[in-house]
N, C-alpha and C positions, 0 to 999 in steps of 0.2 A: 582108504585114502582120506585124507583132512585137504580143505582149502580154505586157505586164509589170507583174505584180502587183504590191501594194499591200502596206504593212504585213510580216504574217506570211504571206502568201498564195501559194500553190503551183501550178503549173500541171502538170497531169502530163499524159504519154499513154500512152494504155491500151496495154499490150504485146496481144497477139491473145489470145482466148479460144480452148482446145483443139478441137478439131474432131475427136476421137476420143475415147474413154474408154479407162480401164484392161484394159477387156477386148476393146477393139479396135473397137468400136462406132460408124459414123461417125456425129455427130449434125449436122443442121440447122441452120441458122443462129439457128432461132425455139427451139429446146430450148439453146442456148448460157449459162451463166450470166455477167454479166457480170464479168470480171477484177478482179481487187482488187490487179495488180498493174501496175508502171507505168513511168517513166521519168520523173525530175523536166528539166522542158524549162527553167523559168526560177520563181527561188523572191526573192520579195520582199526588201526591205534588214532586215524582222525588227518585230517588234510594238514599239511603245512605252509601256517600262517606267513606274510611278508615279511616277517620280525624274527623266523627261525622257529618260532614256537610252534608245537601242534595244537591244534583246535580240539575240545572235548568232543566226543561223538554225542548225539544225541539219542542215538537207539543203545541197545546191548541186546546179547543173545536171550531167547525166548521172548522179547516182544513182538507181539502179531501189530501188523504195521499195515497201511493201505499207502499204496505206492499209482506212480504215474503209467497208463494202461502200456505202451508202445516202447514203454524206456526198457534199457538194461539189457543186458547177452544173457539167452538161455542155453544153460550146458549141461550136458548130463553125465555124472560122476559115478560109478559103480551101480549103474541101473535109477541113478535116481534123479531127477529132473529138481534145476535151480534156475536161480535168476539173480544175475549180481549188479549191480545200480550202484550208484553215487547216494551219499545219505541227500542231495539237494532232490533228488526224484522221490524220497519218499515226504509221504502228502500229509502224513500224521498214524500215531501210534494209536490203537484200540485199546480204551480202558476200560477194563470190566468191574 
């Protein structure tokens, strides 16, 4: 199955949440906070403008993005867990 957002609309997948702390601590799967950071898998054609035109998207697929922690609908698609947000919740792109 493919999903392909709509509008300005982002699909992302969560990269793993750490399984250790700083000081070497393994934690649980239930004490884990959820990641805020992610992989753009497939990001909409862009919002439309007042004027009829669409707005350029800022992200495209395969950018890892850090987005806003409580935003966006989590749904899970043949076994595999996403998260689709508006491109205005994501907080900026990771450049390596």
């Amino acid at each position: 199955m493919k999903l392909r957002p709509l509008d300005d609309g982002v699909v992302i997948k969560q990269l793993e949440a750490e399984g250790k702390t700083a000081g070497g601590i393994i934690l649980p799967d239930t004490a884990k906070e959820k990641p805020q950071i992610g992989k753009v898998i497939a990001a909409g054609p862009g919002k439309i403008l007042d004027n009829g035109h669409r707005a350029k998207m800022s992200v495209k697929k395969g950018d890892e993005v850090v987005y806003s922690k409580y935003m966006g609908s989590d749904v899970e698609i043949d076994g595999e867990k996403y998260v689709i947000l508006r491109e205005s919740d994501i907080l900026g792109i990771v450049e390596k």
